[in-house]
C-alpha positions in Angstrom: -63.1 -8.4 2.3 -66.3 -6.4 3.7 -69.2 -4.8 2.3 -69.0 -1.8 4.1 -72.7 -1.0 4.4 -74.9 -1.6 7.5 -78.0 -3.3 8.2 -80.8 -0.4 9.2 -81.0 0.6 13.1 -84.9 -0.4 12.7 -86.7 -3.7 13.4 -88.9 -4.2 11.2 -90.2 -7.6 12.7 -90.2 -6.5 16.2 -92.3 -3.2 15.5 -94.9 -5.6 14.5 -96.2 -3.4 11.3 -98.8 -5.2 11.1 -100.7 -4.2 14.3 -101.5 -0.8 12.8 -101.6 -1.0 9.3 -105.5 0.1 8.1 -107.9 -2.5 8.3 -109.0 -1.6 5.0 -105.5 -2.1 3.4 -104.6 -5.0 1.3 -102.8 -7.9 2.8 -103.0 -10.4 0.0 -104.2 -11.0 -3.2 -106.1 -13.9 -4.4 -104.7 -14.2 -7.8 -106.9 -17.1 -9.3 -110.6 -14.9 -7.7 -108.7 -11.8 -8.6 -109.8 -10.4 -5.2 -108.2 -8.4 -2.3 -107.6 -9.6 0.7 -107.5 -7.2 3.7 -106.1 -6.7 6.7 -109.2 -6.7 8.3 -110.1 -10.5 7.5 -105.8 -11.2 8.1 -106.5 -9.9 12.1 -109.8 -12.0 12.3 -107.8 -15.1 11.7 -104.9 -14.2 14.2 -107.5 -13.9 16.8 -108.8 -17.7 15.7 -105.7 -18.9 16.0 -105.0 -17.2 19.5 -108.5 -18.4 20.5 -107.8 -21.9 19.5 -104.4 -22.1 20.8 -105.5 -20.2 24.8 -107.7 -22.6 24.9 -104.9 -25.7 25.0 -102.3 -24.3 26.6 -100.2 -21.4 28.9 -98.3 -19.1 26.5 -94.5 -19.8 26.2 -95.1 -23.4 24.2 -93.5 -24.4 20.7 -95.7 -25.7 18.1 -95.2 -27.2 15.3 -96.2 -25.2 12.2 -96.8 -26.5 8.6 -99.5 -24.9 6.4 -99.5 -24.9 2.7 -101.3 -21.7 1.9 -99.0 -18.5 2.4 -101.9 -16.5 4.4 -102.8 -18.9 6.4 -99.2 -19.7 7.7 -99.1 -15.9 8.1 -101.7 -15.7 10.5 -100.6 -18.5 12.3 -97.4 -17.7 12.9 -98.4 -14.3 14.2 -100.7 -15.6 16.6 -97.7 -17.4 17.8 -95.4 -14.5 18.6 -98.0 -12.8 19.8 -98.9 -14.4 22.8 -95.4 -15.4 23.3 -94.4 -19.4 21.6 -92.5 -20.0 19.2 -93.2 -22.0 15.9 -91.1 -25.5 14.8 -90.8 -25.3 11.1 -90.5 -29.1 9.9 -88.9 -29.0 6.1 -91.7 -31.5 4.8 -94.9 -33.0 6.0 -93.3 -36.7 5.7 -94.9 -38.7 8.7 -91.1 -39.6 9.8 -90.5 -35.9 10.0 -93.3 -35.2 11.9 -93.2 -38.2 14.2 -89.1 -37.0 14.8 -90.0 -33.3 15.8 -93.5 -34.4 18.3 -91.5 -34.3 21.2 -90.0 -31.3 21.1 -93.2 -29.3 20.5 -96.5 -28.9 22.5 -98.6 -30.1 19.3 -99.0 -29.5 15.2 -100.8 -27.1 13.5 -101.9 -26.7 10.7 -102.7 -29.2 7.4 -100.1 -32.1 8.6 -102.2 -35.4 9.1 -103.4 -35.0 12.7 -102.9 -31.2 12.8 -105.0 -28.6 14.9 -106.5 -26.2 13.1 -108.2 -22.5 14.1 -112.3 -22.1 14.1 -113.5 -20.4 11.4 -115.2 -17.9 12.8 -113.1 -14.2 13.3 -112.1 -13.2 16.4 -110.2 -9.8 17.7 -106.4 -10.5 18.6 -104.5 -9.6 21.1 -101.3 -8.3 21.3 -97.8 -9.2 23.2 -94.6 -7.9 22.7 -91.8 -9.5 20.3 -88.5 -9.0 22.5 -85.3 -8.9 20.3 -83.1 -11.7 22.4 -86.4 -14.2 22.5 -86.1 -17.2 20.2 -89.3 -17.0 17.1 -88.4 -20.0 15.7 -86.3 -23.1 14.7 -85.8 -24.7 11.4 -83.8 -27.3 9.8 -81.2 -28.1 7.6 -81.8 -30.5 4.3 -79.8 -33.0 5.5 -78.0 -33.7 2.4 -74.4 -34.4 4.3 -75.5 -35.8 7.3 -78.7 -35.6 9.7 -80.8 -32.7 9.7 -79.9 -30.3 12.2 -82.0 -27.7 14.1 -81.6 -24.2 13.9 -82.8 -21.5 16.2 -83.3 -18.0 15.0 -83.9 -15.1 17.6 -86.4 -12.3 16.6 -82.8 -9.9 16.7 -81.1 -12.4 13.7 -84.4 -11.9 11.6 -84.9 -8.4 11.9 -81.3 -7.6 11.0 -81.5 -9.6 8.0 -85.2 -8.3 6.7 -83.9 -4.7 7.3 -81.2 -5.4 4.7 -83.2 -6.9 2.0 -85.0 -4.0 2.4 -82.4 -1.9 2.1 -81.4 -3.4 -1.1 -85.0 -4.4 -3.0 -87.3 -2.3 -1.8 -91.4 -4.2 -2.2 -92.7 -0.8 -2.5 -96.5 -2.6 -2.5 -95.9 -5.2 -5.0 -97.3 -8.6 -4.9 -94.7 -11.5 -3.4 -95.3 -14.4 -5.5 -93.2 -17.4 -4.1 -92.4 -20.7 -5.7 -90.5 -22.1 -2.9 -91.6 -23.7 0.1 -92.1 -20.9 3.3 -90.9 -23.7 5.6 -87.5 -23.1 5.3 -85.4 -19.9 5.8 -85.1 -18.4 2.2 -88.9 -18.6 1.4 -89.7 -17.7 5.0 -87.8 -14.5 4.6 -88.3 -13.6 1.1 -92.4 -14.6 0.9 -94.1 -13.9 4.0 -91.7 -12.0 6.3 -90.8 -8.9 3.8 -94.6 -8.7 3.0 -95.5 -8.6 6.6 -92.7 -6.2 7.2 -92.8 -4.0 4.5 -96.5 -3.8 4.0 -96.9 -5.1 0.5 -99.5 -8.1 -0.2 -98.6 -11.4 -0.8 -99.9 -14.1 -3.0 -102.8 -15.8 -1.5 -101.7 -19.4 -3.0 -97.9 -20.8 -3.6 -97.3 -20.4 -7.5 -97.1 -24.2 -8.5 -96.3 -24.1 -12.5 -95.2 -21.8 -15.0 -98.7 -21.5 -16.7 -99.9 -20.1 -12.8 -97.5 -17.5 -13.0 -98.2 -16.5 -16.3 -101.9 -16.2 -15.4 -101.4 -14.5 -12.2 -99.3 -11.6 -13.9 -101.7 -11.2 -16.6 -104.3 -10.6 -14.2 -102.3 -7.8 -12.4 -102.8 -6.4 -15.9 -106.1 -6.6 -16.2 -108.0 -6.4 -12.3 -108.2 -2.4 -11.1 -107.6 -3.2 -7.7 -104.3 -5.4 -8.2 -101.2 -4.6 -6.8 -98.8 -2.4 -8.5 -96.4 -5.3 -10.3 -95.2 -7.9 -8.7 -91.4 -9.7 -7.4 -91.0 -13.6 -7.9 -88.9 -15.8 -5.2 -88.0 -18.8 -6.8 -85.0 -21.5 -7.2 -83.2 -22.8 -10.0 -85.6 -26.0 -10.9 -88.7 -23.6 -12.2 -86.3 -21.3 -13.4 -84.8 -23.0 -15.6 -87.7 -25.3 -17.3 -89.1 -21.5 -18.3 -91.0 -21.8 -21.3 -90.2 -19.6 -23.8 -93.9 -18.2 -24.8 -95.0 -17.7 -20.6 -95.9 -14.4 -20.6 -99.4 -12.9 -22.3 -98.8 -9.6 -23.5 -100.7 -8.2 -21.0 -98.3 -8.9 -18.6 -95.2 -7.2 -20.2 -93.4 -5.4 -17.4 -95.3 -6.1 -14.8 -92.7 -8.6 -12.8 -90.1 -5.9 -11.5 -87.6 -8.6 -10.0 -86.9 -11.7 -10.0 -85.2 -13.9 -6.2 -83.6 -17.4 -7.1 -81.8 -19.1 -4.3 -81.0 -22.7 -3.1 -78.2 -23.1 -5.8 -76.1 -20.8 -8.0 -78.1 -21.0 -11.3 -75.9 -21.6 -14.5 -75.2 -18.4 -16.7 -77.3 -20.1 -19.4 -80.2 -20.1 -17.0 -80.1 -16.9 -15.6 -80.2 -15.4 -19.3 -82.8 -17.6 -20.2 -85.1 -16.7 -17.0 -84.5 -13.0 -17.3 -85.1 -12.5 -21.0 -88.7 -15.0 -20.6 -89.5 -13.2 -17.8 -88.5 -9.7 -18.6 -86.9 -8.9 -15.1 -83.3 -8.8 -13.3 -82.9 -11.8 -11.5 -81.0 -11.5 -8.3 -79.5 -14.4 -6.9 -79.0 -15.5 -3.1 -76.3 -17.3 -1.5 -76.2 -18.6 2.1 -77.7 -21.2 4.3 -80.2 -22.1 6.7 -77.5 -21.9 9.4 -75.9 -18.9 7.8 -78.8 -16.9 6.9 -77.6 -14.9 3.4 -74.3 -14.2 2.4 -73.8 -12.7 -0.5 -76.1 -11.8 -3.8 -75.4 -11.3 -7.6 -76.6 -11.0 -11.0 -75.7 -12.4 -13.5 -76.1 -9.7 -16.0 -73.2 -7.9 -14.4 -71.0 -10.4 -13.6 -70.7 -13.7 -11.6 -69.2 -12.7 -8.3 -71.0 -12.6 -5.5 -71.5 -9.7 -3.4 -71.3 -9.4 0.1 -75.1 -8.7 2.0 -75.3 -5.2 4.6 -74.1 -6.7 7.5 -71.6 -9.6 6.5 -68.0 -9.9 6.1 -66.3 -12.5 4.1 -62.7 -13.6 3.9 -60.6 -16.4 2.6 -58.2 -18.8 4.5 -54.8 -19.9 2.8 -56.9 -22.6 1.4 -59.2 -20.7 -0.3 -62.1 -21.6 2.8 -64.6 -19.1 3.2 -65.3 -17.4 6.5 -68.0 -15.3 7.7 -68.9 -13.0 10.1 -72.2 -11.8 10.2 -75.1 -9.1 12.1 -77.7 -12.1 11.0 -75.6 -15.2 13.5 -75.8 -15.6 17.3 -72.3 -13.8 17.6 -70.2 -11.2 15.8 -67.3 -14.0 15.9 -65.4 -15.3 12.6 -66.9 -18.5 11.7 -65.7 -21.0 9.0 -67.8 -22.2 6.1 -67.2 -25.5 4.0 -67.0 -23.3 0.9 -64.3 -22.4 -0.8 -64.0 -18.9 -2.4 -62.0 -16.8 -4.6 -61.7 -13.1 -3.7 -61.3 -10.4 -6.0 -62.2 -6.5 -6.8 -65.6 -6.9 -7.5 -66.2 -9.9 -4.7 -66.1 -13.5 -4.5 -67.0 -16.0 -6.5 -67.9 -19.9 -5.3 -65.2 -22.5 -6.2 -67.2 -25.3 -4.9 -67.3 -27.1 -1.0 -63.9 -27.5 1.2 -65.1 -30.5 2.8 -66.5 -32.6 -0.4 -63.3 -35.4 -0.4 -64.0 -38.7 -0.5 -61.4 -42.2 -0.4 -62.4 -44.5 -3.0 -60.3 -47.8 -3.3 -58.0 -46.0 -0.5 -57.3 -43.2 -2.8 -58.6 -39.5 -1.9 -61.1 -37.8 -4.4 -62.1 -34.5 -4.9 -66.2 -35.1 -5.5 -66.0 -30.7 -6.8 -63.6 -31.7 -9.2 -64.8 -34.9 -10.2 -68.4 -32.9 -11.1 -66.1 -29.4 -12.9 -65.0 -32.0 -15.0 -68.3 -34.0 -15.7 -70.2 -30.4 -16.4 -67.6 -29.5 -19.2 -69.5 -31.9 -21.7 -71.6 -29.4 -23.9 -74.9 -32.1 -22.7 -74.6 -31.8 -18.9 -76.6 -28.8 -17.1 -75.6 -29.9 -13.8 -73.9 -33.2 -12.1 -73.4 -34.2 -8.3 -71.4 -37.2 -7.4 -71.3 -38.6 -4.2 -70.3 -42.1 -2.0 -73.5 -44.2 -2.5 -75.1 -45.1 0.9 -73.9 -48.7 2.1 -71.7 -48.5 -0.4 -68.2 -46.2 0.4 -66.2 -47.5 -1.8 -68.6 -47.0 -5.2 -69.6 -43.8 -6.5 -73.1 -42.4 -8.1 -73.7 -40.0 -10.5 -76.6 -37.6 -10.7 -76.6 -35.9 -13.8 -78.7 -33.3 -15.1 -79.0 -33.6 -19.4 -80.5 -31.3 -21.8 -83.9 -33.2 -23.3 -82.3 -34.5 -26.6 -79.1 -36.0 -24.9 -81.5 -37.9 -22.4 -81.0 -41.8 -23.0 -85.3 -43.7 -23.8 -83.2 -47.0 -24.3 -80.6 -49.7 -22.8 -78.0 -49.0 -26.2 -78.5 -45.0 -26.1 -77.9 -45.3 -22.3 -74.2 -47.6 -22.2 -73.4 -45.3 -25.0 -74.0 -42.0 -22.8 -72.3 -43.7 -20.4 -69.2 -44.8 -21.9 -69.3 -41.2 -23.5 -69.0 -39.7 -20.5 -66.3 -43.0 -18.4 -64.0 -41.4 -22.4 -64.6 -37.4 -20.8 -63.0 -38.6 -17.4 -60.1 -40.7 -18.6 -58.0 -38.5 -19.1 -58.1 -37.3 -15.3 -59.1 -40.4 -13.3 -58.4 -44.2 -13.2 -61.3 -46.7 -14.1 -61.1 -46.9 -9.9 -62.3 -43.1 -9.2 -64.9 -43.1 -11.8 -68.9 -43.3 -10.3 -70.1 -46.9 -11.3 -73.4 -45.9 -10.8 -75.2 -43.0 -13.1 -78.9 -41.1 -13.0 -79.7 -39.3 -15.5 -82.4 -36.7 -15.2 -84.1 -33.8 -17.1 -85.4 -31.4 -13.8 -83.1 -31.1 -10.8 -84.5 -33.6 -7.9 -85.2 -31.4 -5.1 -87.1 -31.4 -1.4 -88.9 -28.6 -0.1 -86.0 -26.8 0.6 -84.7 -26.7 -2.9 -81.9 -29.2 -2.7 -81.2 -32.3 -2.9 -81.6 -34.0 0.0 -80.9 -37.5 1.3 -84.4 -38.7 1.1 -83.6 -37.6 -3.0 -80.9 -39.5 -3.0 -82.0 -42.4 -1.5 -84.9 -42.5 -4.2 -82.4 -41.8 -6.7 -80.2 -45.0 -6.3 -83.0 -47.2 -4.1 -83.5 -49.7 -7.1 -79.6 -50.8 -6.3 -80.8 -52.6 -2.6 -84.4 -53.4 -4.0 -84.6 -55.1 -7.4 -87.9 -55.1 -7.1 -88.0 -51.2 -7.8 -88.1 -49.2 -10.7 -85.2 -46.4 -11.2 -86.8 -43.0 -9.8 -85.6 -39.9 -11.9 -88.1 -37.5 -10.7 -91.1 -35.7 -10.0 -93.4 -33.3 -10.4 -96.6 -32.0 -8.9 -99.2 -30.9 -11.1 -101.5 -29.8 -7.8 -103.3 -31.9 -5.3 -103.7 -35.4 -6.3 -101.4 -35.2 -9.3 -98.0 -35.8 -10.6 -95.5 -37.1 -13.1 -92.6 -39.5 -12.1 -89.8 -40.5 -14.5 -88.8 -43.7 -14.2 -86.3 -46.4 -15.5 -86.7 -50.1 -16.2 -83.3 -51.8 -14.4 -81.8 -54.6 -16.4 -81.5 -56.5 -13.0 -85.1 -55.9 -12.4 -86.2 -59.3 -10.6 -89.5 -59.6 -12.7 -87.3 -59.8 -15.6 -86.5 -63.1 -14.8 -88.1 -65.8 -16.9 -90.1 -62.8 -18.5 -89.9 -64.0 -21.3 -86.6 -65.9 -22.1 -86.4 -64.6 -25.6 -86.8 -60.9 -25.0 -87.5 -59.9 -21.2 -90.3 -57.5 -20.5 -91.4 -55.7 -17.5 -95.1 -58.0 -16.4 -97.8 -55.7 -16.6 -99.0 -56.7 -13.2 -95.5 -55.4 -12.1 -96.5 -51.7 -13.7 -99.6 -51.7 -11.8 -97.9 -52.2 -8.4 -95.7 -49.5 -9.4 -98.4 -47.3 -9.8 -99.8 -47.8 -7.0 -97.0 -47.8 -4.6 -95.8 -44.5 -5.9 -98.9 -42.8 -5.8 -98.6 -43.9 -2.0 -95.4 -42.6 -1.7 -96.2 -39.2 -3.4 -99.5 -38.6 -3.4 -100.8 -40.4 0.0 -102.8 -42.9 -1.9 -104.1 -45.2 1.0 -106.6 -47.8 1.2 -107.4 -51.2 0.5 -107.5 -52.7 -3.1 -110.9 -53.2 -4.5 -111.2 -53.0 -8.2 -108.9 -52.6 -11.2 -110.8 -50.8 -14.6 -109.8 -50.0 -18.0 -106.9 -51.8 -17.5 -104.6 -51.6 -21.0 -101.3 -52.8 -21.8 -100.4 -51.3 -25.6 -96.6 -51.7 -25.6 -94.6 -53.6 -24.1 -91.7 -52.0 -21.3 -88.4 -53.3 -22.1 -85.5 -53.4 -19.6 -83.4 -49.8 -19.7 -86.4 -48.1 -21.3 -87.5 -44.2 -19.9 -91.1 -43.6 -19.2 -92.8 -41.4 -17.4 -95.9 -42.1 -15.2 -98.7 -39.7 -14.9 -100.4 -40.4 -11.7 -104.0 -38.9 -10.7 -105.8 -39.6 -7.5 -109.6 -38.8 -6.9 -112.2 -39.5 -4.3 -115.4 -41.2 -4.9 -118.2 -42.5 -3.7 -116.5 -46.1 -3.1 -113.1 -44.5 -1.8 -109.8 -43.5 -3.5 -109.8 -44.3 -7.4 -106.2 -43.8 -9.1 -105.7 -43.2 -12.8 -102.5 -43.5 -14.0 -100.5 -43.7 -17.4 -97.4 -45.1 -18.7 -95.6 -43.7 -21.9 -92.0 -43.7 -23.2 -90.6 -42.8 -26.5 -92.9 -45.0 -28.6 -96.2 -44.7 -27.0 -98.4 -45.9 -23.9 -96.6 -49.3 -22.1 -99.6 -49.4 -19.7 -102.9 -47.4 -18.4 -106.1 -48.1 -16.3 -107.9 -47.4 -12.6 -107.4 -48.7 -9.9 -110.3 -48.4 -6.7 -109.6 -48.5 -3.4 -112.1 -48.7 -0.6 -113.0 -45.8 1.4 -110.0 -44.6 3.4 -108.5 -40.9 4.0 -106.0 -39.6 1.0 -103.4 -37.1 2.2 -102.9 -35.1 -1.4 -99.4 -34.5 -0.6 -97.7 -31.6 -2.4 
């Protein structure tokens, strides 16, 4: 099965569009100033970066490249190509993935702790040529079945896929707004590569919440200068926790498409992003090593069609294999997908390789989550052998808000619910002993859940010290939510009290502090504790989430955080640390 179009002749990476585009034009909008940026000030900071970067080394280096805001990752990147390196994308600015990729790269730029960073001052760049064959850069996979691996991508590999997304959703000057992380392939691609290549502006900030993007495209409404609509690129976990009331009036019509990738989105959430938003939404299937595959929406069925430029075709088995203008080599190459091919394309039955042998018996893991995903409550499930622990299975299930268990009873009765779904199919043996329930989709920067996910996830089972991590979410620097989970084999529970157990309030404290460590780069030593409340007690298998804010002052670090479950605040104060740097991560 082929899609018999072709990827343009054109190369529209390596013709470097951006070397003669008008100074005067725009090359990204600063949504939140509602201002212009042009190309003008884009070129000044190329030339920092080149200045910054002839003055440490020869050309022909890698680097390692990690900057949060979308133009200035542009610029750097550019300056890169241009005078011949190539740029090391790390997935996440976690100091052990730094401290893994520091040998293979000359140094970091960028807003990683220890980073280089350009002057300030504009300077004129200069210009080098972008061969086709010459590698731009290298990137990694998740690593959520194994280690992450590197991948390279030639300058050849990314023009032929940019030519075919452009074949297929034209910019035509509208504003990229990107909710994904531009350190892996798909938001690489879709949110600073087609805007550089196709001459249309992109945001000037990654769109963090759903009340940014409902600002931003009101004020394409209302600024006379503003780009002509707008495309989103986003995944499945924004998507899907929508509100219903986003949009102001004002910005009726103005998003023109919508790019979700990372996961196949449910048909329940495709609907529901397309009628809040107002705009198609065009899914993306493929890989980092892969590149895309295939692409669909919803609306008009749910098989996937093959990209310009890729070939797909089934096995006996049902495995997918692909060949494809945006790999190393026109060869047939298997994929640990299985597929189902029909008239209209192909649609996903799930990965060829997810078996595991529990209690010597072989388990389809696909199956085992088909089945779990049937109950009406389940949005999403993912089982998988537990780390240090083959033989026993977890459970990572996605529920809808009001099937979400706040207690030890409502959550053995969710439980046992679901052990009554699977009977029917599977022994007691082959059932996960282990379950997570969450309301948002844990994902890393690449949109997936990832080992270091997973490892939060079921942590608690090798430290009973630990709560049981359900999630997060960043509210902008120096903020975020986690959901959380009291274990009933929490070791504070012990003689805490006899009667009825409760989780020490001292113990709630160290939990906020060690998480805001852990996501927010809290760091410092302690100093002070303030306003220090305990209201209601924290009761083994209770939910609660923990709003966490960090803030520098004059002493040092100060962290406020709250803790509330279903019937009210279990704990809240400040904590001061002395002075010390804070990393706001995320």
């Amino acid at each position: 099965m082929s899609n018999p179009a072709r990827p343009p002749s054109d190369a529209p990476l390596t013709s470097q569009p951006w070397r003669h585009v008008a100074p005067s034009r725009m090359a990204a909008w600063d949504a939140d100033a509602g201002r212009s940026v042009a190309w003008a000030e884009l070129h000044g900071r190329i030339g920092a970066w080149q200045r910054r970067l002839d003055a440490l080394a020869v050309p022909g280096q890698r680097w390692l490249l990690h900057c949060r805001c979308p133009r200035e990752f542009a610029a750097a990147l550019i300056a890169l190509w241009a005078r011949g390196d190539s740029a090391v994308l790390p997935a996440d600015d976690r100091p052990e993935t730094l401290q893994a990729l520091a040998t293979e790269c000359r140094a970091a730029l960028g807003d990683v702790a220890g980073g280089l960073v350009a002057a300030p001052s504009p300077s004129p760049p200069h210009w080098g040529p972008l061969e086709p064959s010459r590698r731009a850069l290298s990137l990694y996979t998740s690593g959520s079945s194994g280690e992450p691996q590197r991948i390279d991508k030639s300058f050849a590999q990314l023009d032929a896929e940019l030519a075919a997304h452009a074949r297929l959703w034209p910019l035509e000057g509208r504003l990229v707004i990107s909710q994904v992380s531009h350190q892996h392939i798909y938001g690489l691609l879709f949110g600073i590569l087609r805007p550089l290549c196709e001459g249309a502006p992109l945001a000037g900030a990654a769109c963090r919440t759903p009340e940014t993007l409902g600002a931003w495209l009101g004020r394409l409404a209302e600024a006379p200068a503003a780009p002509p609509g707008a495309v989103l690129v986003s995944a499945p976990p924004p998507l899907e926790r929508l509100p219903e009331t986003l949009l102001p009036p004002a910005a009726a019509g103005r998003l023109a498409r919508v790019h979700s990738s990372g996961a196949p989105l449910s048909a329940a959430a495709s609907a529901h992003a397309r009628r809040v938003l107002g705009a198609p939404v065009e899914e993306v299937y493929g890989s980092s090593e892969t590149g895309g595959i295939a692409w669909r929406d919803q609306q008009r069925g749910e098989a996937w069609t093959p990209l310009p430029g890729v070939e797909v075709r089934a096995d006996d088995a049902g495995g997918l294999w692909l060949r494809s203008a945006y790999l190393e080599t026109a060869e047939w190459r298997p994929q640990a997908d299985r597929i189902a091919p029909g008239p209209q394309g192909f649609r996903l039955l799930g990965r060829a390789d997810r078996i595991a042998k529990v209690g010597g018996k072989r388990l389809s893991l696909t199956g085992l989550e088909r089945r779990l995903a049937r109950h009406p409550d389940v949005l999403r499930a993912h089982a998988l052998p537990l780390p240090g622990r083959p033989h026993r299975l977890g459970a990572v299930l996605q529920l809808a808000a009001p099937a979400l268990p706040w207690c030890r009873e409502a959550r053995r009765a969710r439980v046992a619910e679901l052990r009554d779904a699977l009977a029917g199919a599977y022994p007691a043996s082959l059932m996960p002993r282990h379950w997570r329930f969450v309301a948002t989709w844990p994902t890393n920067a690449q949109g997936k859940l990832g080992a270091a996910e997973v490892a939060r996830l079921f942590r608690d089972l090798d430290d009973p010290r630990r709560p049981r991590w359900l999630g997060v979410e960043t509210e902008g620097a120096g903020r975020c939510r986690v959901t959380l989970e009291v274990p009933e084999r929490l070791s504070y529970l012990a003689g805490h009290f006899p009667e009825q157990p409760v989780v020490p309030g001292v113990v709630l404290v160290q939990w906020a502090v060690a998480l805001a460590e852990e996501h927010l780069g809290l760091a410092g030593e302690f100093r002070d504790l303030a306003r220090v409340r305990f209201p209601q007690p924290l009761l083994p298998g209770e939910r609660a989430t923990l709003e966490l804010a960090v803030d520098t002052t004059a002493a040092g670090p100060r962290l406020a955080f709250s803790l509330t479950g279903r019937h009210g605040c279990h704990a809240r104060g400040r904590v001061q640390l002395a002075r010390g740097e804070v990393d706001h991560a995320g």
